[in-house]
One Martini backbone bead per residue (centre of mass of N, CA, C, O) as a GRO file, in nm:
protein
  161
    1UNK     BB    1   3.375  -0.884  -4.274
    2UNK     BB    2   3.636  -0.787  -4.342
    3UNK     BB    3   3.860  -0.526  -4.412
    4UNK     BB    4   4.095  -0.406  -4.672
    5UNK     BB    5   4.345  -0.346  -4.857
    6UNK     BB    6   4.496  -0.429  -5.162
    7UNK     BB    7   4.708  -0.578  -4.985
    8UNK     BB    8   4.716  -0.913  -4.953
    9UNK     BB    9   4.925  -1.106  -5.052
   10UNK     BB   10   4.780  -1.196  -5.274
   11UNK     BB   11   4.596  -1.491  -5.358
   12UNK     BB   12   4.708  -1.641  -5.077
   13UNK     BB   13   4.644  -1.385  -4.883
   14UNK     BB   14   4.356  -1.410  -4.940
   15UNK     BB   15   4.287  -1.681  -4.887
   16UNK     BB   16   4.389  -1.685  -4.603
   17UNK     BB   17   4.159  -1.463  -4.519
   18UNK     BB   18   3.966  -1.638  -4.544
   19UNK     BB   19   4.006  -1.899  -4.360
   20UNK     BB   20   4.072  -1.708  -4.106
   21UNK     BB   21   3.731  -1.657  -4.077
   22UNK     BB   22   3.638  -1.948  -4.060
   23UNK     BB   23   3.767  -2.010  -3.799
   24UNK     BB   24   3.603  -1.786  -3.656
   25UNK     BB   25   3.348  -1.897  -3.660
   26UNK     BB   26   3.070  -1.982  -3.506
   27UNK     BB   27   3.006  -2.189  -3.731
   28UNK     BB   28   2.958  -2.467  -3.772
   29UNK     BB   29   3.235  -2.626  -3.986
   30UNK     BB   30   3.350  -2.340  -4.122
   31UNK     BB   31   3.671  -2.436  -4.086
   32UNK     BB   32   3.668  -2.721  -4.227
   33UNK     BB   33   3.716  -2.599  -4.510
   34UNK     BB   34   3.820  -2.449  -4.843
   35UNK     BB   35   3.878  -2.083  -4.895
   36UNK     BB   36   3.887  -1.874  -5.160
   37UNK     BB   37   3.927  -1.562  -5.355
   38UNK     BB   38   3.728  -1.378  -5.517
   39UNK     BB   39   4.020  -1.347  -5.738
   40UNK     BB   40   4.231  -1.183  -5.932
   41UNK     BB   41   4.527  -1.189  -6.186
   42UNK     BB   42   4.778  -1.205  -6.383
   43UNK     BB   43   4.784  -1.456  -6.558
   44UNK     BB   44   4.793  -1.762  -6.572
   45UNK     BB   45   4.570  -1.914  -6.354
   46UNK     BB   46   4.460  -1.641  -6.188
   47UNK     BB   47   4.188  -1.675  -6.210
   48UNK     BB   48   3.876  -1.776  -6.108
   49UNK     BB   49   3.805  -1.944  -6.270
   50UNK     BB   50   4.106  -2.112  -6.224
   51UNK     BB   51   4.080  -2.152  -5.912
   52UNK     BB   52   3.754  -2.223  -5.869
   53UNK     BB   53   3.547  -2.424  -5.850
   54UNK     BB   54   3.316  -2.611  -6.041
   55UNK     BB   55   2.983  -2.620  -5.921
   56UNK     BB   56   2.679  -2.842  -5.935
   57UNK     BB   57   2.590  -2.671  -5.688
   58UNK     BB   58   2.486  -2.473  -5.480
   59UNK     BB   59   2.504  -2.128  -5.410
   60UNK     BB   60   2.555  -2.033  -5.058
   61UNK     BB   61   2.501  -1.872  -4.799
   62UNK     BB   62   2.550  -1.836  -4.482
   63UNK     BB   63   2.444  -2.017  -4.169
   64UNK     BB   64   2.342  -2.088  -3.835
   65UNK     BB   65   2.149  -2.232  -4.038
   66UNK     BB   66   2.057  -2.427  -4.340
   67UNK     BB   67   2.069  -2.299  -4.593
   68UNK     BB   68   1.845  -2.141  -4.866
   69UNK     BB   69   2.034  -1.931  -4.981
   70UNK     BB   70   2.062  -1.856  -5.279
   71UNK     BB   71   2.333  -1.749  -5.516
   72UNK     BB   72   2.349  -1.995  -5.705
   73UNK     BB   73   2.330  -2.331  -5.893
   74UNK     BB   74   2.587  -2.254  -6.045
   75UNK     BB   75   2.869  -2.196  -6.227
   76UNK     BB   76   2.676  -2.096  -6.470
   77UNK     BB   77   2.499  -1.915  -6.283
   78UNK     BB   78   2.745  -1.724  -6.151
   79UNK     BB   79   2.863  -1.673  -6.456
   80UNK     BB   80   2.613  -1.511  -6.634
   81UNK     BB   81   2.527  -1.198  -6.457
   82UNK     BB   82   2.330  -1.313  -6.260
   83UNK     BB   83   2.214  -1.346  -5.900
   84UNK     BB   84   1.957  -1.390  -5.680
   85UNK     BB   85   2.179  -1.318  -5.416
   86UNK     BB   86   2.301  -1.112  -5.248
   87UNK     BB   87   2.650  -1.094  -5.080
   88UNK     BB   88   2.573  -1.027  -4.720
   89UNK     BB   89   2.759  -1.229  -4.572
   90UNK     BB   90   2.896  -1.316  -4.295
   91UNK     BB   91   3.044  -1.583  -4.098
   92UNK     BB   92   2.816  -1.520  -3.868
   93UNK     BB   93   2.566  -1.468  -4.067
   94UNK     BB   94   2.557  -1.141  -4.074
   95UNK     BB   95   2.428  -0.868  -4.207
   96UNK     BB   96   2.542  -0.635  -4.436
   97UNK     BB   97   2.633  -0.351  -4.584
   98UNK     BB   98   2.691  -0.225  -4.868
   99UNK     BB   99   2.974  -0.313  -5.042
  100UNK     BB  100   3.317  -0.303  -5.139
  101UNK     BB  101   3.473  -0.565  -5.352
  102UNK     BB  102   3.742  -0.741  -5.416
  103UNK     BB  103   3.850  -0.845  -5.729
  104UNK     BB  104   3.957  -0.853  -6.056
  105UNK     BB  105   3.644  -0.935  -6.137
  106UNK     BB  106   3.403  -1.026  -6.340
  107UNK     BB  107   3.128  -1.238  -6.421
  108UNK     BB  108   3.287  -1.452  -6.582
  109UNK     BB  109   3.582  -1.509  -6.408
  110UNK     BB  110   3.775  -1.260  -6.528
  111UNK     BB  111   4.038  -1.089  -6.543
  112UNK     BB  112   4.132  -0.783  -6.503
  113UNK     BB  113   4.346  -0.468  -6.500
  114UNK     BB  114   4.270  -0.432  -6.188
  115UNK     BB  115   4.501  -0.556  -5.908
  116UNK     BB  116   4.701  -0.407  -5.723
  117UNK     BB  117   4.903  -0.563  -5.834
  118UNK     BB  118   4.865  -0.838  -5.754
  119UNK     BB  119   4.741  -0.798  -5.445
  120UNK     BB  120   5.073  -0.562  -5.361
  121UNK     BB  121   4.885  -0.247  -5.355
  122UNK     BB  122   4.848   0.085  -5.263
  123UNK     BB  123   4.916   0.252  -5.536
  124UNK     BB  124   4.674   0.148  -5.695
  125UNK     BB  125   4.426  -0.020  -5.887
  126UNK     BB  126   4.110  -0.128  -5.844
  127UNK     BB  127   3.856  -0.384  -5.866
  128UNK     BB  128   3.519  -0.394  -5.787
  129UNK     BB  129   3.246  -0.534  -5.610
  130UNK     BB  130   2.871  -0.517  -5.518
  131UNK     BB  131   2.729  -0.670  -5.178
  132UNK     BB  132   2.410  -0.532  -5.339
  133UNK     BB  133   2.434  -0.708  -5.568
  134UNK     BB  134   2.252  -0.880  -5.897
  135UNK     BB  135   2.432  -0.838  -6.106
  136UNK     BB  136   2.755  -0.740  -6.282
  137UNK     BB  137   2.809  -0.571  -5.987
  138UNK     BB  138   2.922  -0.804  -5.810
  139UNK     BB  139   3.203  -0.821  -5.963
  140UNK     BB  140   3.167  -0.517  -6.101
  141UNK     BB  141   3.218  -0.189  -6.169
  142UNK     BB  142   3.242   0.092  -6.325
  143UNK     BB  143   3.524   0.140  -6.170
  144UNK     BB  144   3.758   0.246  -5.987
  145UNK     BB  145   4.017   0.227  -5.707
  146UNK     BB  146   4.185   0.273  -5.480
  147UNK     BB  147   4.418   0.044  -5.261
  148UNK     BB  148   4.347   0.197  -4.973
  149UNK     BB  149   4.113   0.074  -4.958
  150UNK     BB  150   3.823  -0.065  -4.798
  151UNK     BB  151   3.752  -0.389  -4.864
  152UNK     BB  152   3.577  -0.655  -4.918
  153UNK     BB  153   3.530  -1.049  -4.930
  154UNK     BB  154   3.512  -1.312  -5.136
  155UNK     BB  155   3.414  -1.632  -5.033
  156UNK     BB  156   3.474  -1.954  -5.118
  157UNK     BB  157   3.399  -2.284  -5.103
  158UNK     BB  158   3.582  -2.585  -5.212
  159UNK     BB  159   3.392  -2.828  -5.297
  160UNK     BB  160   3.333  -3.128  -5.411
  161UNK     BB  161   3.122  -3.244  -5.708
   0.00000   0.00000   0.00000
């Protein structure tokens, strides 16, 4: 829910950033999970293909209530280029406006080529996607931003399944 510039200290820092949300929530739970950031950088094992689980159950949104709302089937469904439901719910349950998400990721959750400089850079461009699409834009938009910008972040829990 929260949002930052691109400087987020780096794969880590933005990791980091998602747990502190989830210890943060309402929600019974959902700081006991691990939870990494839908971004890349440059350089082998940095995508998100590379960093996050592929897991063969439903991506929900959180909810203060058992989520029912499916934004993709699975890994394969969720970097296909469309997902079923916009990515609008901040950790507390609560749906925000469309806004800017920092990923300097594609749809198919491979790393793009501006990512505020391995997100440790307020002075570079970033790729981000919108947090109200559910097309290839939910990933990527067609421009880029300046890493001063303040955009927020998809986090993802890690579950194996």
């Amino acid at each position: 829910s929260t949002t930052q510039n691109g400087n987020l200290g780096g794969l880590a820092g933005a990791d980091t950033i998602c747990n502190a949300r989830a210890d943060a929530s309402s929600i019974p739970g959902l700081g006991n999970g691990t939870w990494k950031a839908w971004i890349s950088t440059s350089g082998a094992g940095n995508s998100a293909s590379s960093r996050l689980n592929h897991s063969t159950v439903p991506y929900k949104l959180v909810s203060l209530v058992e989520s029912t709302t499916i934004v993709a089937n699975n890994w394969n469904d969720l970097t296909n280029g469309n997902i079923q439901n916009s990515i609008n719910i901040g950790e507390n349950g609560a749906a925000y406006s469309p806004s800017n998400v920092w990923t300097g990721t594609n749809y198919t959750a491979l790393a793009t080529a501006n990512h505020c400089s391995n997100w440790g850079a307020t002075f570079a461009n970033g790729d981000f996607g919108n947090s109200g699409a559910v097309g290839t834009t939910w990933s990527i938009g067609a421009t880029t931003v300046t890493c001063n910008t303040l955009a927020r972040l998809y986090c993802v829990e890690q579950t194996l399944y």
